[in-house]
C-alpha distance (Angstrom), angle and dihedral (degrees) to the residues before:
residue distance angle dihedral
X1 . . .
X2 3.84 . .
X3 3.95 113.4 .
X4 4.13 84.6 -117.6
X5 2.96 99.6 55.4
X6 3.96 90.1 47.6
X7 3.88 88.7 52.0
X8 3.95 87.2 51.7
X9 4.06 84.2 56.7
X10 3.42 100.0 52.6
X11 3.55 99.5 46.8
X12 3.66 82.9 41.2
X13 4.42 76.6 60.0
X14 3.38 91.2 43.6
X15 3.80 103.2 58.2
X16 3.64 86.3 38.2
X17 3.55 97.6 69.3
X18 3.73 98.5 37.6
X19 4.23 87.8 50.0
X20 3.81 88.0 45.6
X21 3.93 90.4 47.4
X22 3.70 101.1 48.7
X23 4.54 91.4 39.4
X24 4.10 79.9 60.9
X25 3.73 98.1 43.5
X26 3.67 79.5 47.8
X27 3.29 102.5 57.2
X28 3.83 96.7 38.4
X29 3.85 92.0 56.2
X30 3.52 88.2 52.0
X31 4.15 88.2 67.7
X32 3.89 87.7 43.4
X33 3.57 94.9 104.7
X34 3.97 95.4 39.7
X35 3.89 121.3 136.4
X36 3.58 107.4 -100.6
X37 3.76 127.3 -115.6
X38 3.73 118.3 -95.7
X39 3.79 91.2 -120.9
X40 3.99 83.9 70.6
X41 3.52 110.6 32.9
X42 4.11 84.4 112.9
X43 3.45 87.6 62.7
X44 4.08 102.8 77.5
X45 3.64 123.7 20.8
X46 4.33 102.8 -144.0
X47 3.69 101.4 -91.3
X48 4.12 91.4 48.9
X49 4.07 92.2 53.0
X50 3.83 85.0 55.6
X51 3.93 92.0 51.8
X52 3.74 90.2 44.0
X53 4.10 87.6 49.3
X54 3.56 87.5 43.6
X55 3.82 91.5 53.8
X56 3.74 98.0 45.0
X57 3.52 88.7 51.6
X58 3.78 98.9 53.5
X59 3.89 89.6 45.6
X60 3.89 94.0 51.1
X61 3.90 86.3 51.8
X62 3.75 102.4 45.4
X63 3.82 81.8 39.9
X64 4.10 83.1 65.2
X65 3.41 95.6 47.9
X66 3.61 97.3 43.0
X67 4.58 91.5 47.0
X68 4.20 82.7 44.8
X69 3.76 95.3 61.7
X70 3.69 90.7 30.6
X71 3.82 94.5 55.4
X72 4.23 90.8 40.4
X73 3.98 97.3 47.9
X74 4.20 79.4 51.4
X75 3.16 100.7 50.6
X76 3.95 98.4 37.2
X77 4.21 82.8 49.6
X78 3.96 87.2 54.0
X79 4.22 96.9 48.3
X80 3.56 93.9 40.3
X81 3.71 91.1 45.3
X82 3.19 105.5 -121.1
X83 4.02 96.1 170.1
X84 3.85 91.0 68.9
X85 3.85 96.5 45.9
X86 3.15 87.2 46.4
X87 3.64 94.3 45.1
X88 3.89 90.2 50.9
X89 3.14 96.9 62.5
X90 3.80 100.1 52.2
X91 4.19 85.5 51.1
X92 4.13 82.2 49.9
X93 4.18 88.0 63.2
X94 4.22 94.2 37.9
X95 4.17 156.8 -11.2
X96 3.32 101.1 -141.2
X97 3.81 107.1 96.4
X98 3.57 108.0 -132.7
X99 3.65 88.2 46.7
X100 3.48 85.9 62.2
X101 4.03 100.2 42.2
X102 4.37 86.1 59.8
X103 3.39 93.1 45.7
X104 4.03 90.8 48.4
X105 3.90 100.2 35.2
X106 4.53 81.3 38.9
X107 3.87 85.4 56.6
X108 3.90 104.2 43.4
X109 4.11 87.3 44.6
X110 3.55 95.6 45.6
X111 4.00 87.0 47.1
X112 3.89 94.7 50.7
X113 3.63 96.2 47.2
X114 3.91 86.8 46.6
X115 3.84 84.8 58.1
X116 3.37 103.0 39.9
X117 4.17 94.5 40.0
X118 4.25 89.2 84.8
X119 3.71 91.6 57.3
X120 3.60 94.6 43.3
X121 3.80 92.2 60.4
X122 3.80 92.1 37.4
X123 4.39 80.7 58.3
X124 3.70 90.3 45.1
X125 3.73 105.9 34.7
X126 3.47 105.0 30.0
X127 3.96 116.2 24.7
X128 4.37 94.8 23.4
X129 4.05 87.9 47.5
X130 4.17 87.2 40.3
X131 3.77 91.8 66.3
X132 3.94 96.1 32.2
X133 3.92 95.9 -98.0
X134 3.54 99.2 116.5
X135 4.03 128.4 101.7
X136 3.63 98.9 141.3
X137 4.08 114.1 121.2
X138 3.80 113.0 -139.5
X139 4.22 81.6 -120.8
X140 3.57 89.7 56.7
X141 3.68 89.0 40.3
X142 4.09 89.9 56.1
X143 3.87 90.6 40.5
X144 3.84 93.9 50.6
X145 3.71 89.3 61.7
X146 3.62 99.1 39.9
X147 3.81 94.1 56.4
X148 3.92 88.3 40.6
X149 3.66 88.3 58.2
X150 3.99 87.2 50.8
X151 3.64 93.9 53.6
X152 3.25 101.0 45.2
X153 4.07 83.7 46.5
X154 3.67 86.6 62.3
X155 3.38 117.5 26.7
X156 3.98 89.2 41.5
X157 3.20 95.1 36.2
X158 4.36 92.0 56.4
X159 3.86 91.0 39.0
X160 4.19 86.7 57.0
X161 4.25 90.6 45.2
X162 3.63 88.5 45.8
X163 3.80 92.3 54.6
X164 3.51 105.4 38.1
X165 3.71 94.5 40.5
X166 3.91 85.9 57.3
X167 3.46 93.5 49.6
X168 3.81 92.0 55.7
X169 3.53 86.5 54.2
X170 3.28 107.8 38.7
X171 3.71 107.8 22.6
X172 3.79 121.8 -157.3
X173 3.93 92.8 -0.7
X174 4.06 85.9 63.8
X175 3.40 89.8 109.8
X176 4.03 96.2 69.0
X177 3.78 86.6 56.5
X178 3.91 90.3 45.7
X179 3.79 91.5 51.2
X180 3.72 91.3 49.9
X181 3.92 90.6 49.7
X182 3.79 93.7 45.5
X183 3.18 96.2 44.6
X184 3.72 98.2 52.4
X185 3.61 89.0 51.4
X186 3.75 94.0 54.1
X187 3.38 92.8 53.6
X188 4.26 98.2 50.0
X189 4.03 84.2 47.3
X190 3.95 88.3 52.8
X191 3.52 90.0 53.5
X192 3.75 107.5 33.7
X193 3.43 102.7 32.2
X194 3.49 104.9 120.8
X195 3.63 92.3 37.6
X196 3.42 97.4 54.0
X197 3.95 110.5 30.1
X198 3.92 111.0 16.1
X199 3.91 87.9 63.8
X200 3.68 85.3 64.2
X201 3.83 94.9 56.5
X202 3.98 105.5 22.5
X203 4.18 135.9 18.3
X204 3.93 107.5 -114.2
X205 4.37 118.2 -157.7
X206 3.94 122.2 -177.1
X207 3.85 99.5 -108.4
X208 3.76 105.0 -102.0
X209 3.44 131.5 -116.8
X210 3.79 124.4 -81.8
X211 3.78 139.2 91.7
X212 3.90 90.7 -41.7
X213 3.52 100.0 53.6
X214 4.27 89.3 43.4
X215 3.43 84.3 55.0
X216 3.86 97.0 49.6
X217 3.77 92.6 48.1
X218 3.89 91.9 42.8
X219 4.08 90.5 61.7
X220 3.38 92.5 39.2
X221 3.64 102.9 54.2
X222 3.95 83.6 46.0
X223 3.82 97.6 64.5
X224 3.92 87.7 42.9
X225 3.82 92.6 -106.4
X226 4.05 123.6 138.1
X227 4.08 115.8 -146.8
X228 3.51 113.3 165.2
X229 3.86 93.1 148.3
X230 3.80 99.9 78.8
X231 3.52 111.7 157.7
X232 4.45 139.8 178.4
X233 3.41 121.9 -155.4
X234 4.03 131.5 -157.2
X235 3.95 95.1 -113.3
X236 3.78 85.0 143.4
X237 4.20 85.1 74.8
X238 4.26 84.6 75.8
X239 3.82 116.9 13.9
X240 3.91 134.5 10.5
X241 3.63 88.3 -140.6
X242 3.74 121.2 111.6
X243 3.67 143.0 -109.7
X244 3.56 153.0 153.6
X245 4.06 134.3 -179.3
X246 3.83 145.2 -176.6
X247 4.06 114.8 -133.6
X248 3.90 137.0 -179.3
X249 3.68 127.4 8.5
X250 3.74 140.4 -122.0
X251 4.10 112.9 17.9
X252 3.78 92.8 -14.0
X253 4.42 94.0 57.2
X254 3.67 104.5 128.7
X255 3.83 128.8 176.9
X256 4.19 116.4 -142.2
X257 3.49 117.7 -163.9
X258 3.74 119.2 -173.9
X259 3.74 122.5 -122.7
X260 3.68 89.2 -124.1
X261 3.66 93.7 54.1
X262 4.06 85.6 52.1
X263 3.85 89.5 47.4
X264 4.11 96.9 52.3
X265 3.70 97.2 32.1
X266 3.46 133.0 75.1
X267 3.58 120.6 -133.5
X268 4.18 103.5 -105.5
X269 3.84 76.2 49.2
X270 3.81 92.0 55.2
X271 3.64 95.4 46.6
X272 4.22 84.4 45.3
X273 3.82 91.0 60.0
X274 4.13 89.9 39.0
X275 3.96 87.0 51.3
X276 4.31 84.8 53.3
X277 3.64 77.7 49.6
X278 3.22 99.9 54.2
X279 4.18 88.6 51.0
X280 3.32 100.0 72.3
X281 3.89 93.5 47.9
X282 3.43 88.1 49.0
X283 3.85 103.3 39.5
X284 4.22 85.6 53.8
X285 3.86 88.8 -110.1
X286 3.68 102.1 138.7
X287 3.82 86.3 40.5
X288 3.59 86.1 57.5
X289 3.94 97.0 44.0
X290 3.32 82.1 54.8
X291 3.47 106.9 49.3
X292 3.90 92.8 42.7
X293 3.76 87.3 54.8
X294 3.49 96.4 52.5
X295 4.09 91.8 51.9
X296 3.78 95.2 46.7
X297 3.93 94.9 52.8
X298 4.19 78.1 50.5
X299 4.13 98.7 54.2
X300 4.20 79.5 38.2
X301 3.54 94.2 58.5
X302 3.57 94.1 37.9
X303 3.55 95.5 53.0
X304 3.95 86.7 49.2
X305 3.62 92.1 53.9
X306 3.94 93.7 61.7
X307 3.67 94.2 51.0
X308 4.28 111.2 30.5
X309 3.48 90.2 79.8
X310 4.37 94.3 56.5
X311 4.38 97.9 94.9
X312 3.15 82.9 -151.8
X313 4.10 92.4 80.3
X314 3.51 88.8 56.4
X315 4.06 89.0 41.4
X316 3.42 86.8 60.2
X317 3.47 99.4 68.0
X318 3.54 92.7 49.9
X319 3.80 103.6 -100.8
X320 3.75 130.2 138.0
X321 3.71 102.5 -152.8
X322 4.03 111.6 65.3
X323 3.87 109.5 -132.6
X324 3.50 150.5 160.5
X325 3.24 105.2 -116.7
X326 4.05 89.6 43.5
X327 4.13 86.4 49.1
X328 4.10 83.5 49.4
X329 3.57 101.0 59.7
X330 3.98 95.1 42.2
X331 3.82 89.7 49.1
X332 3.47 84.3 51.6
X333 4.06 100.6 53.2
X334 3.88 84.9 46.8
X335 3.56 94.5 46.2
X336 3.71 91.6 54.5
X337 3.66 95.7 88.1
X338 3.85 96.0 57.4
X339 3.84 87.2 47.8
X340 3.37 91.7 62.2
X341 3.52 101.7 49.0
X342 3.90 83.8 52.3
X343 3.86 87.0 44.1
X344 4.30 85.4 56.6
X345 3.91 86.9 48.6
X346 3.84 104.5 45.3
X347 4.26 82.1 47.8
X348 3.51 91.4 49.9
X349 4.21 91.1 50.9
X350 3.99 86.5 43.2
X351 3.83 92.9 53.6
X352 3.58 93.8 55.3
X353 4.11 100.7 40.9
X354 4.44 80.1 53.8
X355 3.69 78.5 64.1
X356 3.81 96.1 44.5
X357 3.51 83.9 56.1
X358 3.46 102.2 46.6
X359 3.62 89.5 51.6
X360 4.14 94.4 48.1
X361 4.04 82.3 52.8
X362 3.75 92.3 51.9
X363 4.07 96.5 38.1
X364 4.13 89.5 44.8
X365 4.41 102.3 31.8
X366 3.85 118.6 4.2
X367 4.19 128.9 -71.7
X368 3.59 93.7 -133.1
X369 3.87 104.1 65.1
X370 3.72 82.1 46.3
X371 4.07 90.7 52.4
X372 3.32 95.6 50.9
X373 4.03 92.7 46.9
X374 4.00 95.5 51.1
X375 4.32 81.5 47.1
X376 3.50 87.7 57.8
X377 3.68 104.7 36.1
X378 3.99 83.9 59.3
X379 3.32 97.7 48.2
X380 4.01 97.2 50.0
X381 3.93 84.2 52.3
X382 3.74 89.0 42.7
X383 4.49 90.0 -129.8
X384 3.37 128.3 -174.4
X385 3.94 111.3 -88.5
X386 4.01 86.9 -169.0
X387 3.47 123.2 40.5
X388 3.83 132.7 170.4
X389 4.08 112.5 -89.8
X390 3.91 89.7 -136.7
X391 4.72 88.8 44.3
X392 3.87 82.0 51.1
X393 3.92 97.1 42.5
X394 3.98 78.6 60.9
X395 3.07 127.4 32.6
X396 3.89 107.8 18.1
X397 4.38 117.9 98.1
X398 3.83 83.2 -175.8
X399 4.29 129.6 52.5
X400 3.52 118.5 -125.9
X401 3.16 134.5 -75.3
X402 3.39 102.2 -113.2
X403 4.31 81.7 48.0
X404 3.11 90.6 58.1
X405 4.10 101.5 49.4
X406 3.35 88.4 38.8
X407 3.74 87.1 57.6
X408 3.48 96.4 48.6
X409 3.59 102.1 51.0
X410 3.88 87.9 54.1
C-alpha cells in the first residue's frame, strides 16, 4: 500500500468519527425536549426541566463549534504537513531519537491544549457559571493546567523513554518490555492514586466521626467488608456537581465521597451509593477493569510491533525521515477504529456491572434511598432523563436513569 493512499484512509478515519459523532449528538438533541417518563416526573419540578433543556442545548451547540474548529485545525495540520514541520524542528534541538519524540509529542500537546484552553474557560467560566455549576477560581483554573502540563511532562514523558528505549534495544519484541512497563505502572496508579496524584489537584480528610461514619461502618461490617480508609474531598472548590468513587484494592481500597455528595444527600442515601460502591469491589469489577486493561494495552502493543517498523506509516504523514514517534501517531489514527469497537464493548460490560451494583445495594441496604440519590444527583447536574438508544449504545459507561430505577424496583 502506497503512503497516499494510506493518508487518503486516515483522513477517510478522521472524518468518520467526527461525522459519526455529530449524526449521534444529532439525534440525541433531537429527544432533548421529550416528555419524561412517569417513573421520573419527581425528578424536575417545571421550571428546572426548562433549565436542564436549556443547558443541554447550549452544550450540544458549543459542542459544534468546539468539534468544527477541532476537526478543521486537524485536517489543515495534516495537508499542510504539519507532522514534518513539526518534526524538523525537534531534529533542529537533537539526534538522538527519543530526544526528538519529547520534543515532537511536547510540541503537538502543548499546541492542542493551547487551542483548546479558550474553550475550556468559555465551558467553565461562562456556560458552567451560567447555570450555577461553576466553583472553579480563574487561579485554580491557571494552576490546573500548569500542573497538568507537568504530569503529563513526566509521566508521558517516562512512558515514551521507556518504549522507545526498548525498542532500540530490543527491536520488534519491544512490545514485551512495554507491556511489562505499562503494566506495572497501571497497577501502582490503581493503588496509589489518591495518595499520589489527587493531593496535587484537591485536599482529601478521613470523614470524621459522627452518625455518618457509624452508619458507614455499621453496613460495612454487615456484608463482611473492612473500610477504614473513608475519605471527603473539597470538590465544592470547582463544580457543585456530585460524585463519589471506589479506588485501589487489597489493604490500600479507599472510598472518596465528595463534599457535595455529603451536602445534597442524606445519610441512608450516602450509605445507598457506598453499598453500590461496595458492588463493584465485591462483584470483582475493578479487578476486572483492571485486568481487561492490562490485556488490551498487550494486543495494542503487539499489533504496533508488526507494523512501526513499515516507513511507509511515517510516509504517510508526509515526512521524510522514518521514525518512531512518526510510525506512533499513524498507528494510532489507524488504530482508532479497533479502539472503538473495544470502546462499544468495555461500555457494554460497564452498563451491566452498574446494574450488578445496583442490585448488590438493593439485596445488601435498600433500593429506595439509592433511587432517590441517583434522582437527585441528576437533577443537581441538570442530566439528560431521555437520551437517544443509539447516543447511549455509545457513549454511556452507565444505563439510564430510568434503567436503572426501573431495575431496582423489579
Amino acid at each position: 500500500m502506497s503512503a497516499t493512499v494510506l493518508f487518503y484512509i486516515i483522513i477517510g478515519i478522521i472524518m468518520l468519527n467526527f461525522l459519526l459523532d455529530k449524526w449521534l449528538s444529532s439525534l440525541n438533541a433531537k429527544h432533548f425536549r421529550d416528555k419524561i417518563p412517569e417513573e421520573l416526573n419527581d425528578v424536575y419540578d417545571s421550571f428546572e426541566y426548562h433549565n436542564s433543556q436549556e443547558y443541554k442545548l447550549t452544550n450540544y451547540n458549543f459542542g459544534i463549534v468546539t468539534s468544527v474548529v477541532s476537526i478543521i485545525a486537524t485536517l489543515l495540520f495534516f495537508f499542510l504537513d504539519g507532522f514534518e514541520y513539526v518534526d524538523n524542528i525537534a531534529r533542529s534541538y537533537s539526534e538522538h531519537p527519543i530526544i526528538i519524540a519529547l520534543i515532537f509529542f511536547g510540541i503537538i500537546m502543548l499546541a492542542s491544549d493551547i487551542l483548546s484552553t479558550p474553550f475550556a474557560y468559555y465551558k467553565t467560566f461562562v456556560i458552567e457559571e451560567r447555570f450555577g455549576f461553576n466553583k472553579t477560581t480563574r487561579k485554580t483554573f491557571i494552576f490546573d493546567k500548569i500542573k497538568g502540563w507537568i504530569l503529563s511532562a513526566i509521566l508521558g514523558g517516562g512512558i515514551l523513554t521507556g518504549i522507545i528505549w526498548f525498542y532500540q534495544q530490543t527491536g520488534s519484541a519491544f512490545w514485551l518490555y512495554a507491556w511489562g512497563m505499562i503494566t506495572l505502572f497501571t497497577v501502582v496508579m490503581n493503588l496509589f492514586y489518591s495518595k499520589l496524584i489527587v493531593p496535587l489537584f484537591n485536599k482529601q480528610t478521613p470523614l470524621e466521626d459522627g452518625e455518618l461514619r457509624d452508619k458507614i461502618a455499621s453496613y460495612a461490617n454487615s456484608v463482611g467488608f473492612q473500610l477504614n480508609k473513608i475519605f471527603v474531598i473539597d470538590g465544592s472548590k470547582r463544580s457543585t456537581k456530585a460524585n463519589a468513587y471506589f479506588s485501589g484494592f487489597g489493604k490500600e481500597k479507599r472510598v472518596t465521597l465528595y463534599d457535595t455528595l455529603i451536602n445534597d444527600l442524606n445519610d441512608e442515601e450516602i450509605v445507598a451509593v457506598l453499598a453500590h460502591e461496595v458492588g463493584h469491589y465485591k462483584k470483582k469489577h475493578i479487578i476486572f477493569n483492571l485486568i481487561t486493561s492490562i490485556l488490551l494495552t498487550g494486543l495494542t502493543l503487539f499489533i504496533l510491533s508488526i507494523f512501526i517498523s513499515n516507513p511507509v506509516l511515517s510516509q504517510a504523514l508526509g515526512v521524510e525521515i522514518p521514525s518512531f514517534h512518526i510510525g506512533l501517531v499513524a498507528f494510532g489514527l489507524l488504530y482508532s477504529p479497533i479502539s472503538s469497537i473495544t470502546g462499544l464493548v468495555m461500555n457494554h460490560v460497564s452498563r451491566r456491572f452498574e446494574y450488578q451494583a445496583d442490585n448488590y445495594a438493593k439485596q445488601t441496604y435498600f433500593a429506595e434511598p439509592l433511587i432517590s440519590s441517583l434522582k437527585k444527583l441528576s437533577k443537581n447536574s441538570l442530566s439528560n432523563l431521555t437520551p437517544h438508544p443509539a447516543y447511549v449504545f455509545v457513549h454511556f459507561s452507565h444505563p439510564t436513569l430510568l434503567d436503572r430505577v426501573l431495575n431496582l424496583r423489579k
